[in-house]
C-alpha positions in Angstrom: 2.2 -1.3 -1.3 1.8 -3.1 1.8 -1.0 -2.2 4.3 -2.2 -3.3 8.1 -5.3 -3.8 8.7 -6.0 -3.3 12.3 -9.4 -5.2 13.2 -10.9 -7.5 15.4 -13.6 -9.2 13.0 -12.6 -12.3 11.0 -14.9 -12.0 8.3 -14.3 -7.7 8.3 -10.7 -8.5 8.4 -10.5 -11.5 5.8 -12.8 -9.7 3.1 -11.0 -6.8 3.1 -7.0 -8.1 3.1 -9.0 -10.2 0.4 -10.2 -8.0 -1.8 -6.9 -5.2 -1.5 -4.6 -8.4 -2.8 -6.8 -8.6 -5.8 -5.9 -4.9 -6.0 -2.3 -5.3 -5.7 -2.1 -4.4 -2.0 -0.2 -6.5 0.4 -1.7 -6.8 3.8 -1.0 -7.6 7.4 -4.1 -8.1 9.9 -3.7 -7.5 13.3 -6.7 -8.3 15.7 -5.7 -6.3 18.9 -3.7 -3.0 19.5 -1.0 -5.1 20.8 -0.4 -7.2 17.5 -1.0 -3.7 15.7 2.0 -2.4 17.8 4.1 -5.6 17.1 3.3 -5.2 13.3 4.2 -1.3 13.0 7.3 -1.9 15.4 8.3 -4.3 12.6 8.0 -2.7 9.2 6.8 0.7 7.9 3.3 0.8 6.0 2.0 2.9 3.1 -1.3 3.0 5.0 -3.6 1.9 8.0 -6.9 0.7 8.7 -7.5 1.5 11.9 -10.9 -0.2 13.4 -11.9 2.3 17.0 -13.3 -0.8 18.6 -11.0 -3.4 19.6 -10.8 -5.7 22.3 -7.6 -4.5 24.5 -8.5 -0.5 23.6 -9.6 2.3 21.6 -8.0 2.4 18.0 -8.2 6.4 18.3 -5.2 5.2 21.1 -3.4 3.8 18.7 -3.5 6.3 16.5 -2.7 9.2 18.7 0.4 7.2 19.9 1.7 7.3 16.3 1.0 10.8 15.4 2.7 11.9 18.7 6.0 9.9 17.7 6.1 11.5 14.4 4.4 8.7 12.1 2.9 10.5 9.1 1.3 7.2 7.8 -2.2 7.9 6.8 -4.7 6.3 8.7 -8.2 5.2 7.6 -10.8 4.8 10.7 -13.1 1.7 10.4 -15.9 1.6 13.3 -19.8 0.1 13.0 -21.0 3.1 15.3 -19.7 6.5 14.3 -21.4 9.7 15.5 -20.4 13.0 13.9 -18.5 13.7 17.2 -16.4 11.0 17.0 -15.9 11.1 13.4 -14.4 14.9 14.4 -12.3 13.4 17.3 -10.7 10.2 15.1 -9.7 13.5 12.6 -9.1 15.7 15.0 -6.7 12.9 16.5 -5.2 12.3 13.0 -7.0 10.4 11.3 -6.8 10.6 7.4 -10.3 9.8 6.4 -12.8 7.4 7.6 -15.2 4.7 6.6 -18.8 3.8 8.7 -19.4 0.1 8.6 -21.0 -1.5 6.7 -18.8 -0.9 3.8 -18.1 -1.3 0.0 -15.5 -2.8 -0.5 -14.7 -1.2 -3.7 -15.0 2.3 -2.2 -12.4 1.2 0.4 -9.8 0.3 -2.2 -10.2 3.7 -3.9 -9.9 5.4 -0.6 -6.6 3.8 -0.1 -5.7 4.4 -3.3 -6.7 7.9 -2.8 -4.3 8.3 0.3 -1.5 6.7 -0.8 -1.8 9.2 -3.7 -1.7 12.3 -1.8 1.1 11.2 0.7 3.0 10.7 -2.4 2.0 13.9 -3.9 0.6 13.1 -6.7 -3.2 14.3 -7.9 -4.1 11.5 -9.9 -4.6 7.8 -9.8 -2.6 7.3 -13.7 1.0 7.3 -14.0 2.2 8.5 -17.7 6.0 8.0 -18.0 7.5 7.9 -21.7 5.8 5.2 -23.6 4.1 3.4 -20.2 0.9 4.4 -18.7 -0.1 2.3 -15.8 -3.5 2.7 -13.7 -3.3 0.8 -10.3 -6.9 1.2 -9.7 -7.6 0.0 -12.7 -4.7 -3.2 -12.3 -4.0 -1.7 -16.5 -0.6 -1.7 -17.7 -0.4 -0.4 -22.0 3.5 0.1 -23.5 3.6 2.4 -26.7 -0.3 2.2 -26.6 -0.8 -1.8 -26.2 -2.2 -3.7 -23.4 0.5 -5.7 -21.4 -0.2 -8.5 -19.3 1.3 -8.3 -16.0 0.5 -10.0 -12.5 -0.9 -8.3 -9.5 2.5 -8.4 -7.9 4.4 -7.2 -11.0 2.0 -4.1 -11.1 2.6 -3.6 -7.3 6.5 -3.5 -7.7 5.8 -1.4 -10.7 3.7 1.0 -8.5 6.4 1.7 -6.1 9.4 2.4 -8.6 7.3 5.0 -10.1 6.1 6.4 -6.6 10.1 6.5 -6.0 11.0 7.2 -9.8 14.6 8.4 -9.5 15.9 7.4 -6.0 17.3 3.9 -5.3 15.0 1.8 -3.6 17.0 -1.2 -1.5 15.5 -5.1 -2.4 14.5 -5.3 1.3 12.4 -2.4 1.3 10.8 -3.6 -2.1 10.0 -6.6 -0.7 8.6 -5.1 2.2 5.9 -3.0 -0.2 5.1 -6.5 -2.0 5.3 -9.1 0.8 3.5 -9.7 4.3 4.2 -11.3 7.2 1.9 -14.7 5.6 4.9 -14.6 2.9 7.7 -15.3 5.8 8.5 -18.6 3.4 9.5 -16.1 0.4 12.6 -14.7 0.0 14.2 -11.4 -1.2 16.0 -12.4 -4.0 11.8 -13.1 -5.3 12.6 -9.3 -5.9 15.2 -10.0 -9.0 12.8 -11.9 -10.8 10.1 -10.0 -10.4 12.2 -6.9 -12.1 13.7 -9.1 -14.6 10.0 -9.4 -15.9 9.1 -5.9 -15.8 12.1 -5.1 -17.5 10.8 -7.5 -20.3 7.1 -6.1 -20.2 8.4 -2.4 -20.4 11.0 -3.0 -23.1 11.1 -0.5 -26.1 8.9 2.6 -23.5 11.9 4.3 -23.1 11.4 3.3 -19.1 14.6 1.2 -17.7 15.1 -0.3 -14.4 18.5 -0.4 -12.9 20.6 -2.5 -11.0 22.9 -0.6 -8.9 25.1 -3.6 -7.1 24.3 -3.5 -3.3 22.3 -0.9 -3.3 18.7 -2.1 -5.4 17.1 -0.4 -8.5 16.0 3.0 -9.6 13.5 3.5 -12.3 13.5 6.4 -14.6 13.4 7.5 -18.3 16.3 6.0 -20.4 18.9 8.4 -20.9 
């Protein structure tokens, strides 16, 4: 799932797209509200973290902007000051949740992980289908009971065929969930072999992933 990170502090900004590609996220960083606007104008994201503070604005601008145009993408406020009166107004404005600087990083993951969850209505983090269970947080992939090995990226494209188990999801917008803007060098057919693995790694679960010609791949139950 791919993520911006809107923030105007290297090291804040660099830690955290950091540790969220460990986590299978893919991330875009935009320093100012203009590169934030460029990015979102761009491509859709499965979430934002939105810093208040930034050097051409206020974040809660930003955000207000979005939620007035119909974007339902949750939004995660970042800000090193944050009274109870402005943590009402950032949700009040329509903000998803919030985190006071300094932060864990760990507890940002699981907040994202958290949103991304409810947005695609789901109430918990493990996804049981046939004879796969997968746990993003937990980067844990078992087939018929036994640990499979799989990369980061492979358990991201996982992640988002299950989220969209059923419907067709086009290459492009796969590649979109896996890939940011750093990956401009990589290309979309990067997608096909990426499923041709999985397809390997979740032989035998009764979990297929199909090719439909033009269109992309749907994953479901066999049969």
């Amino acid at each position: 799932m791919r993520i911006l990170i809107v923030e105007d502090t290297p090291d804040v900004a660099e830690a955290a797209s950091a540790s969220l590609g460990r986590a299978g996220f893919a991330c875009d960083v935009a320093p100012t509200l203009a590169d934030a606007h460029a990015c979102a104008g761009i491509t859709g994201y499965a979430a934002i973290v939105l810093d208040l503070n930034l050097p051409d604005g206020s974040g809660r601008d930003f955000l207000r902007e979005r939620r007035r145009a119909g974007d339902r993408t949750p939004v995660l406020v970042l800000t090193a000051q944050f009274s109870v009166d402005e943590r009402v107004a950032a949700l009040d404005d329509g903000a998803d949740d919030y985190l006071v600087k300094p932060f864990d990083l760990r507890e940002l993951e699981a907040r994202l992980r958290a949103l991304t969850r409810r947005e695609a209505g789901r109430a918990e983090n493990r996804m049981v289908l046939g004879g796969l269970d997968f746990d993003p947080g937990a980067q844990s992939l078992r087939v018929n009971g036994a640990a499979v090995t799989a990369t980061r990226r492979e358990l991201a494209l996982l992640n988002l065929l299950i989220a969209n188990r059923g419907r067709i999801m086009p290459k492009d917008r796969l590649f979109d969930g896996l890939f940011g803007f750093e990956n401009a060098d990589v290309g979309t057919n990067t997608i096909e072999l990426y499923v041709a693995r999985l397809r390997k790694k979740l032989a035998g679960s009764g979990v297929s992933i199909e090719t439909h010609r033009g269109l992309g791949y749907r994953l479901d139950l066999d049969g």
